[in-house]
C-alpha positions as CSV (number, residue, x, y, z in Angstrom):
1,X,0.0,0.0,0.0
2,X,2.6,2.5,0.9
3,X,4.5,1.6,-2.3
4,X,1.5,2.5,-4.4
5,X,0.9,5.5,-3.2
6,X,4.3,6.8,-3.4
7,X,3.9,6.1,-7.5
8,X,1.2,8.2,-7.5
9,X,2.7,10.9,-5.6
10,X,5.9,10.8,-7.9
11,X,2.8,10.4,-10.8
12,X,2.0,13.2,-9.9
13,X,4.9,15.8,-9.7
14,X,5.8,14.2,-13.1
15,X,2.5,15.6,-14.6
16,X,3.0,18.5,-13.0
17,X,6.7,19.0,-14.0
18,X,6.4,17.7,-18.0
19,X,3.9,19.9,-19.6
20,X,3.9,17.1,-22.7
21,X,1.5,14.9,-21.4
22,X,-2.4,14.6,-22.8
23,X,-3.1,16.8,-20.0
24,X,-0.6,19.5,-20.5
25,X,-1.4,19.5,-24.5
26,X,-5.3,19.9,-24.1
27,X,-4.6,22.8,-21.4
28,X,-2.8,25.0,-24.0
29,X,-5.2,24.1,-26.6
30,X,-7.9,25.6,-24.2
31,X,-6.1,28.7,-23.7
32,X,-5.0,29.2,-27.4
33,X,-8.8,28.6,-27.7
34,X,-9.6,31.5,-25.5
35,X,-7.3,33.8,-26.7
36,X,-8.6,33.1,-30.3
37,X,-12.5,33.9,-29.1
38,X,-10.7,37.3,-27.2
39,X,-9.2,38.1,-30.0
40,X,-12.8,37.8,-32.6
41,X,-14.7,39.7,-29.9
42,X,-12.0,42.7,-29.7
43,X,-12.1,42.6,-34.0
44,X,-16.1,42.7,-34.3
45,X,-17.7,44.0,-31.2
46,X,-16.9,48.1,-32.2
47,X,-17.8,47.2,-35.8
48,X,-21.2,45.9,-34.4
49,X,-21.9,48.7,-32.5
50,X,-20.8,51.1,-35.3
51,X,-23.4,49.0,-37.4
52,X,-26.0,48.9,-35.0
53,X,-25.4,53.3,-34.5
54,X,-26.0,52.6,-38.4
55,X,-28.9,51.2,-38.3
56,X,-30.8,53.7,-36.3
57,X,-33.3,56.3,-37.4
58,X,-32.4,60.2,-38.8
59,X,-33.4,62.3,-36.4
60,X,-36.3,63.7,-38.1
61,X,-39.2,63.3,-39.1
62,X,-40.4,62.1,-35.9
63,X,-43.8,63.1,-33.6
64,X,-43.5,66.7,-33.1
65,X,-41.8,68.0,-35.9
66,X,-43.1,69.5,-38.9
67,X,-41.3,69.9,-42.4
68,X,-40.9,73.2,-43.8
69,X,-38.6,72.6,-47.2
70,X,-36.6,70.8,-48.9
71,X,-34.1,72.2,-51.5
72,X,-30.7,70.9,-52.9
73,X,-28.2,72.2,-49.6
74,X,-30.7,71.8,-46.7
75,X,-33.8,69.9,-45.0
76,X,-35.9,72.6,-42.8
77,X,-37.5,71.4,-40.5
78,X,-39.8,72.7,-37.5
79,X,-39.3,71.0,-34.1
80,X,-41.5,70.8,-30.8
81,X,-40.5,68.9,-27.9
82,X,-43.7,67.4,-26.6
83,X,-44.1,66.9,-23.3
84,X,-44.7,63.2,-22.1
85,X,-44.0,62.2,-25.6
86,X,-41.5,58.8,-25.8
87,X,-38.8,59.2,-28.4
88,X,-37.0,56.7,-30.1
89,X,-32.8,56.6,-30.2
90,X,-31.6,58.5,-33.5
91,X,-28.5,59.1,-35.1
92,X,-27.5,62.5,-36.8
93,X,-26.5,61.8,-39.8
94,X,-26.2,65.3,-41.3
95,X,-24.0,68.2,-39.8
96,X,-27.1,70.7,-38.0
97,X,-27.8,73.7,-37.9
98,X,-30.3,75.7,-35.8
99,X,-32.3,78.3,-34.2
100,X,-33.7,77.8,-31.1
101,X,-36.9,79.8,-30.5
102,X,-38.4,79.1,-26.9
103,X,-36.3,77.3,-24.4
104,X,-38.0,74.2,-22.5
105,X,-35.8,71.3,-20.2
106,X,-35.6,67.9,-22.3
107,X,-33.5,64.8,-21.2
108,X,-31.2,63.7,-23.2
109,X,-29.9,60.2,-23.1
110,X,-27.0,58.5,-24.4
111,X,-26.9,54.6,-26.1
112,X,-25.2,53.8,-22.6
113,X,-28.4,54.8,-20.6
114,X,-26.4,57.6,-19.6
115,X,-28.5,61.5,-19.2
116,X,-26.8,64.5,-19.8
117,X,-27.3,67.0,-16.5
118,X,-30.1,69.6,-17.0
119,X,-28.6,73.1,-17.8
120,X,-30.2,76.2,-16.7
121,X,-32.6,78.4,-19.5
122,X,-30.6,79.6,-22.5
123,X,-31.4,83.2,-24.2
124,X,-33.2,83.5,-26.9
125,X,-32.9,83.3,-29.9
126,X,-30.0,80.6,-29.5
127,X,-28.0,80.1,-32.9
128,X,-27.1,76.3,-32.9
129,X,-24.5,74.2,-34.9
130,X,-24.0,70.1,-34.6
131,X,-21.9,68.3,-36.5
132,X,-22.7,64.8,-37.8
133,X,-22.8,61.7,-35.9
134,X,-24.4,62.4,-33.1
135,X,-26.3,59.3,-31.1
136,X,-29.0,59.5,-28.5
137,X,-32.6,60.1,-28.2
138,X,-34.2,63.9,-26.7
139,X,-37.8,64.0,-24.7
140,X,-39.5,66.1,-22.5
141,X,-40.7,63.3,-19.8
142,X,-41.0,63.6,-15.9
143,X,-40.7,67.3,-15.7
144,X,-43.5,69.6,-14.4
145,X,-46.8,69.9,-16.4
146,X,-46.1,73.7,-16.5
147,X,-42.8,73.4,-18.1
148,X,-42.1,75.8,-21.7
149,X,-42.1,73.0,-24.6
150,X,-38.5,73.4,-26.4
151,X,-39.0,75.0,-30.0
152,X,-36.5,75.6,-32.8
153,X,-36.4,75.5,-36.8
154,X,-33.1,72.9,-37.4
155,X,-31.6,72.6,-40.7
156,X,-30.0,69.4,-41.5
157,X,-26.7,70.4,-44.2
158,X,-26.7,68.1,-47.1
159,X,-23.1,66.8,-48.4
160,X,-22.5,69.3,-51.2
161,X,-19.9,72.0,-52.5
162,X,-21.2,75.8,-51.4
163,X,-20.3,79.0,-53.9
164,X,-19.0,82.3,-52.7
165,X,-19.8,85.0,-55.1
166,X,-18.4,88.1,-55.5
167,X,-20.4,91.3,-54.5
168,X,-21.9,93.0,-57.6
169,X,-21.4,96.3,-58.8
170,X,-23.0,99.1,-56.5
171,X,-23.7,96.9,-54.2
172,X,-22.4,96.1,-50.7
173,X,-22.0,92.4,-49.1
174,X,-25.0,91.4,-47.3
175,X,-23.0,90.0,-44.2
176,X,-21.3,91.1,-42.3
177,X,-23.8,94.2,-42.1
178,X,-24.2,96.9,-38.9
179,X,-25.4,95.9,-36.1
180,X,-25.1,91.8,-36.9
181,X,-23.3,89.8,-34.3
182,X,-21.4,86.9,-35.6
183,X,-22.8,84.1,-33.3
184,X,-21.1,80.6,-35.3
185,X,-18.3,80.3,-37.8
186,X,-16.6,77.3,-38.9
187,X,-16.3,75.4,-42.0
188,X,-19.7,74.6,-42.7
189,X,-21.9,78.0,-41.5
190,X,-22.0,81.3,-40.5
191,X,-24.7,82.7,-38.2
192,X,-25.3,86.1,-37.9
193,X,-27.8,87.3,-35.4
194,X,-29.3,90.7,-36.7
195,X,-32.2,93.2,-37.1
196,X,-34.1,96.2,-39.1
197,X,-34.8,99.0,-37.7
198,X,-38.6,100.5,-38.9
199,X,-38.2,103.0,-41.4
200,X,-34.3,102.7,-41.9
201,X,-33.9,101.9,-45.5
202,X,-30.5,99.8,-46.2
203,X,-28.5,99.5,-49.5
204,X,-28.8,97.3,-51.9
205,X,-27.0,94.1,-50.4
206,X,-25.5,91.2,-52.5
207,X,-25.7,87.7,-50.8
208,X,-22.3,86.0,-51.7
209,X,-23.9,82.6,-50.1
210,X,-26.9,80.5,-50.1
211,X,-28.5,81.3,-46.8
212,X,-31.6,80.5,-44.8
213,X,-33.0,82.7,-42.6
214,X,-35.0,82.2,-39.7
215,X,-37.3,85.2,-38.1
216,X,-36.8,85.5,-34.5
217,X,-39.1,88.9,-34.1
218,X,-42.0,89.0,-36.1
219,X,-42.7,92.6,-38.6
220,X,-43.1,93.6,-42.1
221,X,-40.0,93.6,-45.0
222,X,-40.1,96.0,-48.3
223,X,-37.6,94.4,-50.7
224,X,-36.3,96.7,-53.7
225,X,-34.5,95.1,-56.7
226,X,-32.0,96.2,-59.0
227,X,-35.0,97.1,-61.4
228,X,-37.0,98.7,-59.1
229,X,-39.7,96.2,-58.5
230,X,-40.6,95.9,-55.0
231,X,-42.2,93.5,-52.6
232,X,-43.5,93.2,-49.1
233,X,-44.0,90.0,-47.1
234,X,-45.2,89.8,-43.3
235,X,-43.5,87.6,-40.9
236,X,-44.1,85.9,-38.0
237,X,-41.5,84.3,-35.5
238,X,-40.1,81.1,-36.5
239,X,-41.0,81.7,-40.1
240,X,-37.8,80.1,-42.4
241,X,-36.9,81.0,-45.8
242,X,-34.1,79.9,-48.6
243,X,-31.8,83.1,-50.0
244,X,-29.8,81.9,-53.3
245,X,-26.5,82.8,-53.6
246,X,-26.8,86.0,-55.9
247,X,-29.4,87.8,-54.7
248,X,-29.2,91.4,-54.9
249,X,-31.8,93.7,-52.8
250,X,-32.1,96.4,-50.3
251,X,-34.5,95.8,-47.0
252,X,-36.6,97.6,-45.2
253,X,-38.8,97.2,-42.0
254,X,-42.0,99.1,-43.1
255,X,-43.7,98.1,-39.5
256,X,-42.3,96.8,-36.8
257,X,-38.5,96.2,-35.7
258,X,-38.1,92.4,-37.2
259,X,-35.2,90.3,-36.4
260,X,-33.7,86.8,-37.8
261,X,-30.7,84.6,-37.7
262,X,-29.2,83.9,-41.1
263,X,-27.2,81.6,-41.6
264,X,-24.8,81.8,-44.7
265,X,-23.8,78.2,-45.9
266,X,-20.5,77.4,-47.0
């Protein structure tokens, strides 16, 4: 008996000491397995997830948003946050650019379940620029029933080459102008932030850019063309509008003080 189990014992160290028995072979076959199925999982998992942020919805349309236009550089669009209203998760999949109009608290919350912290009320108007890529999902849930519902006018920027034109003969640039505050610049927009004053009329302006333009104070334009035809259009806030690269006019606020934000694409 004692000679048996001292074979097993030296049995024993030998498996443990020669690492090229059955044993030993299937053990590094196991971890070589392992490592393999680490390795797969490190190379696909972030191309899933990039697929999966893919596969998600545009932002808009969605409840609560209206379209306004659609024209070869932009998609207008007009956007309430409605209270108690469940939103789906959305991927931007244009660069944005916006006006907000009335300020209202919304949660917004990441793929990761993750909320960004509330932020105390913004002024108003609020020029607004996003660029592409963007992942979550935005509603106005669990705040109280007296709460302002958010409202802007957002632009989504298609993918395509902008013109600069030079100003015309007699005329002056439309931007920058007096009295406009440059609120965003970088290599997709502009914003300017600006206003007519009643009565004031301007000079004829040349827009080097294709613009929109959102009114944030509501009032009555006169337009005057290089032939002298005029026009006059009312406005109201939050009304948006397309200005082609090219046009040639002089304003004028004929009642009221109106503002906008333009915003010059590039």
């Amino acid at each position: 008996m004692i000679k048996v189990q001292r074979n097993n014992s030296m049995k024993s160290a030998e498996s443990v000491r020669e690492p090229k028995h059955i044993g030993g072979k299937w053990d590094a076959k196991i971890a070589k397995f392992i490592l393999a199925s680490l390795a797969i999982v490190l190379i696909y998992l972030p191309g899933k997830n990039i697929e999966a942020e893919e596969e998600l919805p545009h932002a808009y349309p969605r409840i609560g948003v209206r379209t306004l236009f659609e024209n070869e550089r932009v998609f207008a669009w007009d956007v309430t946050w409605l209270p108690g209203i469940e939103q789906p998760y959305h991927r931007h999949r244009y660069d944005m650019a916006a006006v907000y109009l009335q300020y209202g608290p919304i949660r917004i919350t990441a793929l990761d379940g993750s909320e960004n912290p509330q932020r105390p009320p913004f002024e108003i108007p609020r020029p607004y620029y996003q660029p592409a890529g963007i992942t979550h999902k935005e509603e106005m849930i669990d705040f109280p029933e007296d709460s302002p519902q958010r409202w802007a006018i957002m632009f989504d920027l298609k993918d395509v080459l902008g013109r600069t034109l030079d100003v015309a003969e007699n005329t002056v640039a439309a931007f920058p102008r007096e009295g406009a505050e440059l609120a965003i610049d970088n290599d997709r927009v502009s914003e300017w932030k600006h206003g007519w004053d009643e009565g004031i009329q301007g000079n004829l302006v040349t827009y080097q850019r294709d613009a929109v333009q959102v009114i944030t104070q509501p009032g009555i334009l006169q337009y005057t063309f290089e032939n002298g035809i005029t026009l006059t259009e009312a406005y109201a806030i939050g009304d948006a509008r397309f200005i082609a690269a090219g046009t040639i006019r002089a304003e004028k606020a004929i009642i009221g003080s109106p503002s906008a934000v333009t915003i010059e694409l590039k």
